[in-house]
Every structure is written in C-alpha cells, then in structure tokens.
C-alpha positions in Angstrom: 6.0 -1.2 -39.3 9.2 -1.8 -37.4 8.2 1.2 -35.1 5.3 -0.2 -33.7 6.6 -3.8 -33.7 9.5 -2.5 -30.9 7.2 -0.1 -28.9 5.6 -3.2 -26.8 9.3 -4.2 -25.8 10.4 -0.5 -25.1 7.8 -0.2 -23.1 7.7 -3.1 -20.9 11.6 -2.6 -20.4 10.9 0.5 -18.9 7.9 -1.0 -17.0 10.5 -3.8 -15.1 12.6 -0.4 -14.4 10.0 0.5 -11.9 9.4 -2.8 -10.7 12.6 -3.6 -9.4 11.8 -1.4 -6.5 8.6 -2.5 -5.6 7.4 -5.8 -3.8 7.7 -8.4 -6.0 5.4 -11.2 -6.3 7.1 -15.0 -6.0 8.4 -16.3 -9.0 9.2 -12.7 -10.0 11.9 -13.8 -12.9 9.7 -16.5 -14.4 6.8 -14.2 -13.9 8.5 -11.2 -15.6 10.1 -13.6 -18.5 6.6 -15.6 -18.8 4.6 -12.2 -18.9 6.4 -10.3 -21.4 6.6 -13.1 -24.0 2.9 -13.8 -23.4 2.2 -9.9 -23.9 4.4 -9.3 -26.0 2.6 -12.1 -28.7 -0.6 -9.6 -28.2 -0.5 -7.4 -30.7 0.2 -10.0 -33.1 -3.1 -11.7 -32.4 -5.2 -9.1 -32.4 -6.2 -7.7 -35.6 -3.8 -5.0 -35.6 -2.4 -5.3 -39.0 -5.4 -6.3 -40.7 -6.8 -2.6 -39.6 -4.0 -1.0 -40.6 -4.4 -2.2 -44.0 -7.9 -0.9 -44.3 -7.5 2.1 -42.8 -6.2 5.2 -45.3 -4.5 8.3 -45.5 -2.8 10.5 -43.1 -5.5 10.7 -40.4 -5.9 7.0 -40.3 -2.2 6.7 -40.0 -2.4 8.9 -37.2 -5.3 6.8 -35.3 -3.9 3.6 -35.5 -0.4 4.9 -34.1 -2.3 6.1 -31.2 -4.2 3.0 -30.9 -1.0 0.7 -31.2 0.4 3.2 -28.3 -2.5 2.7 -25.9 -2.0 -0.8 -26.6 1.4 -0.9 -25.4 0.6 1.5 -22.7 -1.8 -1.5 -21.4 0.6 -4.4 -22.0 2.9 -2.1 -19.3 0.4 -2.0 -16.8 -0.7 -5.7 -17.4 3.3 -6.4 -16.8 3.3 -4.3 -13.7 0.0 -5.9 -12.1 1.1 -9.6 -12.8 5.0 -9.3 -11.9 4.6 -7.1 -8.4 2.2 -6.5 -5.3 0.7 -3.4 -5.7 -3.0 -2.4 -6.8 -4.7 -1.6 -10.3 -4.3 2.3 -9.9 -0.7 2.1 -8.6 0.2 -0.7 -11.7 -1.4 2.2 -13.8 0.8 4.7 -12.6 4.0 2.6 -12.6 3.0 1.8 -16.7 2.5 5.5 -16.9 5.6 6.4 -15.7 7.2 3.5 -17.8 5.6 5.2 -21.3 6.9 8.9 -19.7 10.2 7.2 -19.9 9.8 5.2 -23.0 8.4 8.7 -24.6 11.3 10.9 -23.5 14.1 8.1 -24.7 12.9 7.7 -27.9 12.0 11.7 -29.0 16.1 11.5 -27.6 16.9 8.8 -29.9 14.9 10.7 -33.1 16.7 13.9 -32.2 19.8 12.7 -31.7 19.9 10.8 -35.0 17.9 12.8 -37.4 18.6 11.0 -40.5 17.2 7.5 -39.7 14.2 5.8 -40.4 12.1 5.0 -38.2 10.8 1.7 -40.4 14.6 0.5 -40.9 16.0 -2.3 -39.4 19.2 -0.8 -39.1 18.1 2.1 -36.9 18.1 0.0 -34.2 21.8 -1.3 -34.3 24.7 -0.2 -31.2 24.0 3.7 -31.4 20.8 2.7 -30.4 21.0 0.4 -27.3 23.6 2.8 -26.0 21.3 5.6 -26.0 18.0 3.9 -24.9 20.3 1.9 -22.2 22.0 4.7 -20.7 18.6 6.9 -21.3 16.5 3.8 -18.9 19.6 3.9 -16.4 19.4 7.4 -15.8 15.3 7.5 -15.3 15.6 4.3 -12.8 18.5 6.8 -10.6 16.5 10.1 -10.9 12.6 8.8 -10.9 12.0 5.1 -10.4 13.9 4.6 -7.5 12.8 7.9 -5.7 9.2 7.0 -6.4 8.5 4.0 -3.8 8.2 4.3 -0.4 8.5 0.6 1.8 8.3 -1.0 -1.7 4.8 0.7 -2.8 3.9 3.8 -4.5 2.2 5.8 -1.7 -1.5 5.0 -2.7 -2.2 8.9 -2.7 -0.1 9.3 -5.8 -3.1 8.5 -7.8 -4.5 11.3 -8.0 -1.8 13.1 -10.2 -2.6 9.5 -12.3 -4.6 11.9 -15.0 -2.0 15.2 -14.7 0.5 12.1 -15.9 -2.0 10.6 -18.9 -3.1 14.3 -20.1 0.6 15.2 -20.2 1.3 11.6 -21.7 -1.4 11.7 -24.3 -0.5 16.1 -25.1 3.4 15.1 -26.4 1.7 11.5 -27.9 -0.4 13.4 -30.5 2.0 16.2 -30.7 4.8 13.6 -31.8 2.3 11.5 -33.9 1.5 15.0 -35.9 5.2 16.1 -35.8 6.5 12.9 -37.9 3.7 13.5 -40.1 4.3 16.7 -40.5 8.3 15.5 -41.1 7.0 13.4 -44.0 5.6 16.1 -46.0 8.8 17.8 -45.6 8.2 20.3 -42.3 10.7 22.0 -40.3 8.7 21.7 -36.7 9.7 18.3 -35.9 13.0 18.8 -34.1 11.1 21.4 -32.1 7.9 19.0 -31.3 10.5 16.4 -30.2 12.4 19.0 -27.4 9.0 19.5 -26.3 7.3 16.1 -25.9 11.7 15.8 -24.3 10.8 18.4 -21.8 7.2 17.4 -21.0 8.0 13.9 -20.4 10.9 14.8 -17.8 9.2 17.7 -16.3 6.1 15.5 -15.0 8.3 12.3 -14.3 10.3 15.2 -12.1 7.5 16.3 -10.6 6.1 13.3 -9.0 9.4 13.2 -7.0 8.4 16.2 -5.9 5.6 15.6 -5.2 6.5 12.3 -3.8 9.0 14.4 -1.4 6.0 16.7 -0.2 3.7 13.8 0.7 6.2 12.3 2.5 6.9 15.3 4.5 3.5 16.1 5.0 3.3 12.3 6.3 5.8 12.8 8.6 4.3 15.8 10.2 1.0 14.1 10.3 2.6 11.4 12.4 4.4 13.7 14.6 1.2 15.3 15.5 -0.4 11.4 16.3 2.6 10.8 18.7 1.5 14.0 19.9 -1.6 13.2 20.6 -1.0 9.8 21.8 1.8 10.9 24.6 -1.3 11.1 26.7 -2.9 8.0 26.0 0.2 6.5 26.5 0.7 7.9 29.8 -3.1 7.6 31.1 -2.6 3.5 30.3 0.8 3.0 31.9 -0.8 5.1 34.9 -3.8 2.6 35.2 -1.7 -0.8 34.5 0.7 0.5 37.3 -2.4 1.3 39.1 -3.6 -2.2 38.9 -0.6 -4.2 39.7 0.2 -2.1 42.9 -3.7 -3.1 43.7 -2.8 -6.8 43.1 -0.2 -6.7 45.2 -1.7 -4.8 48.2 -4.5 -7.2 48.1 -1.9 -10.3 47.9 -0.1 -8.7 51.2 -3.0 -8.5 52.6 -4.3 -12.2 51.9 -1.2 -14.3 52.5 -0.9 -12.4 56.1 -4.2 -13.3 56.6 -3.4 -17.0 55.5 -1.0 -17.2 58.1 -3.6 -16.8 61.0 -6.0 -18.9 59.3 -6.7 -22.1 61.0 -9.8 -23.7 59.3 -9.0 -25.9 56.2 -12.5 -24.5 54.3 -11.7 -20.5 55.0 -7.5 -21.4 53.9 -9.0 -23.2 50.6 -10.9 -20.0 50.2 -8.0 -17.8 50.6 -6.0 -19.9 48.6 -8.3 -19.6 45.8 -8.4 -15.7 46.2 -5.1 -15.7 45.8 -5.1 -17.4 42.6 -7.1 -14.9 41.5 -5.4 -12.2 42.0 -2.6 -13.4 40.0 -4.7 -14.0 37.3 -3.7 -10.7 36.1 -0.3 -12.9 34.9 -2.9 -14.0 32.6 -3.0 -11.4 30.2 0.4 -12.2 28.8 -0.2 -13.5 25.0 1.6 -16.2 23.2 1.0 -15.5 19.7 3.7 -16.9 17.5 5.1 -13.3 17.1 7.2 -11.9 19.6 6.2 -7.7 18.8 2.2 -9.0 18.4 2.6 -10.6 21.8 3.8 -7.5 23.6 1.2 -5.3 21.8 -1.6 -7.8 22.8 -0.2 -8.2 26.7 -0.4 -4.3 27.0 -3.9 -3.7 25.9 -4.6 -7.1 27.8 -3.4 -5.2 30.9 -5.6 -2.2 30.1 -8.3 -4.0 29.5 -7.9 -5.9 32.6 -8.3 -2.5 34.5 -11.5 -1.3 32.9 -13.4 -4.4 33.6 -12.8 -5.4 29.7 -12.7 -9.2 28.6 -10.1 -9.6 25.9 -10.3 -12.9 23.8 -7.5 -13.9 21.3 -7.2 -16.8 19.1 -4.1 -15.6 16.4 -1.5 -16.9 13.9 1.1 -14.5 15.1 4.0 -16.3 12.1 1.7 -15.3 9.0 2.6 -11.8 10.2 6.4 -11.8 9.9 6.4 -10.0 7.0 4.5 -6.5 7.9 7.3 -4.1 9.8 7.0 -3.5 13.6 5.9 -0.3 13.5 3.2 -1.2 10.8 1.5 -3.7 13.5 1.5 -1.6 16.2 -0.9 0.4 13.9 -3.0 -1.7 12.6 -3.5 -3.6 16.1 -2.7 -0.8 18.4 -5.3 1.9 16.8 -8.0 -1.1 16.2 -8.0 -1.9 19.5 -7.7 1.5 21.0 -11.5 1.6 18.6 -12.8 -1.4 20.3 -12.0 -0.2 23.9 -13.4 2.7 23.5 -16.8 1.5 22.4 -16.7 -1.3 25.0 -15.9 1.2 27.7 -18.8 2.9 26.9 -21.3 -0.1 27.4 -23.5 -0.5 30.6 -24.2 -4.4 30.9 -20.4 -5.5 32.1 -21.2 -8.9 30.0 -20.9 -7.0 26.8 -17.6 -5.4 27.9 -16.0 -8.2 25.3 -13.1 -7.9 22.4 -12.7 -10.6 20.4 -9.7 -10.5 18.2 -8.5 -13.5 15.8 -5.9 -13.4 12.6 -5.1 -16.0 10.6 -4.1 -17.2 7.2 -6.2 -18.6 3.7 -3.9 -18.8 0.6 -1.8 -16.1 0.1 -4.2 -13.7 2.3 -4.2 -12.1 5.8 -7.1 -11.6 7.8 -6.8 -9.6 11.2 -10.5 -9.1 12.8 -11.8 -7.6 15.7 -15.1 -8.1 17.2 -17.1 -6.3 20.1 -20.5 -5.0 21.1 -21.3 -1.9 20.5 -24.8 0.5 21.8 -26.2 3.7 20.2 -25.8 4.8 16.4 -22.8 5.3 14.6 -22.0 8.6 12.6 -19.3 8.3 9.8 -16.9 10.0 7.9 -15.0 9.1 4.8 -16.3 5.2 5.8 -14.8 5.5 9.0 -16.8 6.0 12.3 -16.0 9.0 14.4 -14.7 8.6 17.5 -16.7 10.1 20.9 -13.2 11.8 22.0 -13.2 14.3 18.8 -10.1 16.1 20.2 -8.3 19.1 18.8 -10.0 17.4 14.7 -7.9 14.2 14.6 -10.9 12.7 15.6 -10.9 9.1 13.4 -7.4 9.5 13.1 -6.8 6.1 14.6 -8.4 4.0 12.3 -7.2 6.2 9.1 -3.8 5.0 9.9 -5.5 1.5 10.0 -6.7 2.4 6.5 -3.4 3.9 5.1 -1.5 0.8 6.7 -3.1 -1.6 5.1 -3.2 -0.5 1.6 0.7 0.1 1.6 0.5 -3.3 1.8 -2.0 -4.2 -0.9 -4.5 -4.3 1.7 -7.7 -3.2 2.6 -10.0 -2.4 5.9 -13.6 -3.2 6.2 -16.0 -2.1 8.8 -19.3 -3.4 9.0 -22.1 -3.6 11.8 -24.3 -6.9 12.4 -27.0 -5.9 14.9 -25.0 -4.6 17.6 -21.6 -6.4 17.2 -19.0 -4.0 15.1 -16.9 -6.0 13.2 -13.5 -5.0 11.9 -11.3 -7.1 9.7 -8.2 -5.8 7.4 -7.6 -8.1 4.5 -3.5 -7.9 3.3 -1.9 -10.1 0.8 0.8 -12.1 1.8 3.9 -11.5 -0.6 6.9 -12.8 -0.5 10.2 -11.6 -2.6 11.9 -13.3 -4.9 
C-alpha cells in the first residue's frame, strides 16, 4: 500500500526536525542522507509484504498497520541515535515526538482532504507537501525547538517517555479502527481524526510544559547550591589568604635573618627554607585549558593548607568542548568529595588526590583517586557526604551525575580496598 510505503519517510522527516537542535555527531549530512536511505530500504527487506498477503480480513488488516507503524516508529529512533549525541531513552523520546508530529500532520492532511485515497498516488501531489511542510515547520517553532536544553533533552524527560507512547499508541488504534470503520461506510471518522489532532498536540504541548517546569525547578535547585556553597567559598578564600600571609611572615622573617647570617652552611640552610616557602607558587597548574587551570590552582591552594598532596597529570585541550560552568562542576564538586575524605584521614601520607584526564577515541575520561577510611553509606549510587547540611547532603556529586549525562556521559564510583576511585566517562562530539 502507498500508505505504508510513505510512513517511514514521514516519519524520519519529522525525526531530522528534532535533530537539528541537538548535538550532532560528525559527518551529520552524510550520516543523516546515509541513514535514512539505509533505513528507509528496511521494510522492503523484511518480510512485510509477504505477511500482508497471508494475513486476512479486517483484524489482520488492522495488526499489520500497527506493526508497519511500530516499525517506522523504530526506524525514527534508529535515525535519531545514529545522526546525533544523545542516549537510547532520549533518541526514543525524540522518535516519539517525531511520530506525535507525523500523527497530528497526517489526521490534518485526511481531514482536510476528505475525499482522497489514501492508496492513490495522486494524494500525495502539491496540496500535500504544502500542508505536511507547513504542518513540520510549525511543530519544529512550537515543540522541537523548545524541547532541548544545551543541545540535549534534559535526561529527566524520560519519564513522561510512556505518558507519550500510551497517548501515541491510544490515537494509533483509534485511527487504525476509524479508517476501518470509514470503509464500511461510518460517519465517526472525521471525529476520530480531531481527536487523535488534539491528542497528538496536547502531549507534544505538554512536554514544553513540562520542559519549562523542570527548568525552573533546575534553576531554583541551583540557586539553593550557590546558597549553600557561599560558605564554602568564603571558608576557602579565608584559609588560602590565611596561608599566603603565613608564607610571607615566615619569608620576612628568614631573609632578615639571612642578612645576619655569617656561616656559609646555616645561609645554605636558610636559603633552602626559603625555597620552600615559595613552593606554595607551586600549586599553579598548567593544563592545556586556561578555566581547568584556575579551578585546579584554587583547590591546589586549599589543599596546600590542609596538609593535602594534590597530584595532576591532565589533557586540559580534549576538554574544550564542555562549557565553563559545566567543568567547574564536574571538577569543582569531585574534588570538594575527595578533600573531604582525605581531610578526614589520620596517617598525613594518605592525605593524597590523584587526579588525571585524558583522551581514547572519541571518549573523555576525568578520574580522581584518593584514600579513603571507614565504611561508606549510599544513596541513589552516590555516597553521602559527613557534612549532611540542611538535606543537600550528596548534592555535590549529583550535579557531577546530572553534568555528565547532558553530555552523553556517565559517572562511576567504585572502591578498591581503601582507594575511592571516581572517573566520568563523556563522549567527545564535535558539530558538523
């Protein structure tokens, strides 16, 4: 049937609708063109037809409409997971939406133009191109575009992933009986169309909504982190201050003592005092990115004041492509972890952080190492933190969580005797 034989195309033209927003992979053209000709070949290879021939009647007319849609419905998400950077639940969602869209236009197109055939080739002429094309414009304005958030459906949109389906699959069936119903001659087919119309457009509009909500809800969640972190903030400036003035007193104090020392062997000694108290200059890191150096040289200095050692060996250039703000999470919050488990150790040889990033293929590693004494309670797979102020206990390495999966990415702690080890694992994407 001509139907059927257009639905994969319908469908993956709404599904490159919703991928123009997000983070494309590389080659995204020759990937999207390379893709949709390879899927689009699918239904002709797999036994499609031949089950439509041995299938009978109305009811079997009705299953294999459903099956050819499901079909389709996959061929969208297959699109969306080969073309773009996202996950397997967000390329579900995007084909969802896509089918929400593809759904809505073509009950418009039956409505509008009652009198056509579905199984004619000359439905599809001008009339229809204008009203699917102006149909797909308007759903990229009002929902595809409103949708992403830095280039990525916000992970946490998956869970209205089945309200979407159930809705989906509801006008799917009601349309599949409504045409049957028009081809023995029944009046409720206009009526099942204005439905499936509504219910397509009310959930596409409703994930904006609820796109709006969660990013409110975000927002106050971060407002109440700064919050929270003013303190921290303050308390670390307070004890980096603290320790240059201490440097320097000591440095008066040894080069006027240098000046009245005679004897070669005590000036050598002094001398070499000296150097160590501008070792604190030390801390400075040279990573290869200049926001990654800054955020490494401050906890450096903090850690230089609690008696920490802080290790780095990094590829600061494979992390050009993650925002500024996004790296002072990830690093800032992991290493605010590691301090405070360090902090907490007796033996002052433990009091170690070893942090390295680097680069294999197209993914990120960032990793953090340190010692660690006494068990570890978690929550949600994260460990909770000995401070356990006001409930955002934890709330530190959740934003390491959310952070990375915005990205693609994901964050893995594990122990190994009595060395916690935490490593974030990002792809590294580049647009087209």
């Amino acid at each position: 049937m001509l139907l059927v034989d257009v639905l994969p195309a319908e469908v993956l033209a709404a599904a490159l609708l919703f991928c123009l927003p997000l983070r494309r992979r590389r080659f995204f053209p020759l990937r999207a063109a390379g893709t949709a000709l390879l899927l689009m070949a699918l239904p002709f290879v797999l036994p499609l037809g031949m089950l439509s021939e041995l299938l009978q009647g109305d009811s079997a007319r009705l299953a294999y409409t459903l099956l050819y849609s499901l079909l389709s419905y996959l061929i969208g998400a297959a699109f969306v997971l080969a073309c773009c950077a996202v996950s397997v639940r967000e390329a579900l969602y995007c084909a969802t939406c896509a089918y929400l869209t593809q759904h809505f236009t073509y009950c418009l197109h039956r409505f509008l133009r009652p009198g056509m055939d579905t199984a004619a080739a000359e439905t599809y002429d001008v009339w229809y191109l204008l009203i699917y094309g102006a149909a797909y414009a308007l759903a990229y304005v009002l929902f595809a575009r409103r949708l992403v958030a830095g280039k990525r459906y916000d992970i946490r949109l998956s869970h209205s992933l089945g309200t979407m389906a159930g809705a989906l699959s509801v006008a799917l069936v009601l349309s599949a009986v409504a045409q049957h119903l028009e081809s023995r001659g029944g009046s409720l087919y206009p009526v099942c169309l204005l439905y499936a119309m509504f219910c397509c457009f009310y959930v596409l509009w409703a994930q904006v909504g609820q796109c709006r909500r969660l990013a409110l809800q975000h927002e106050l969640d971060v407002q109440q982190q700064l919050w929270l972190k003013h303190k921290d903030q303050f308390e670390m400036t307070a004890e980096n201050v603290e320790l240059i003035n201490r440097k320097c007193h000591d440095l008066k104090h040894q080069i006027a003592a240098l000046k009245q020392i005679s004897d070669q062997s005590q000036r050598d000694a002094t001398i070499r005092s000296l150097e160590e108290s501008v070792m604190i200059y030390d801390s400075i890191v040279e990573t290869g990115n200049h926001i990654l150096d800054t955020i490494l040289t401050e906890k450096s200095l903090l850690c230089e004041a609690r008696g920490i050692t802080l290790t780095c060996v990094a590829d600061g250039a494979c992390l050009s492509f993650l925002e500024a703000v996004d790296l002072y999470t990830l690093f800032g919050n992991a290493l605010d972890n590691a301090i405070e488990h360090v902090s907490a150790l007796e033996d002052v040889e433990r009091r170690t952080i070893a942090v390295s990033v680097f680069s294999r293929a197209d993914l990120v590693f960032i990793q953090l190492e340190n010692y660690y004494s006494g068990p570890l309670e978690f929550d949600d797979g994260l460990p909770i933190s000995r401070k356990a102020r006001d409930g955002y206990h934890g709330f530190g390495l959740k934003s390491v969580r959310h952070t990375a999966e915005r990205y693609g990415g994901f964050l893995t702690l594990q122990t190994e005797g009595d060395i916690f080890l935490l490593r974030v694992t990002i792809p590294r994407y580049r647009e087209c």
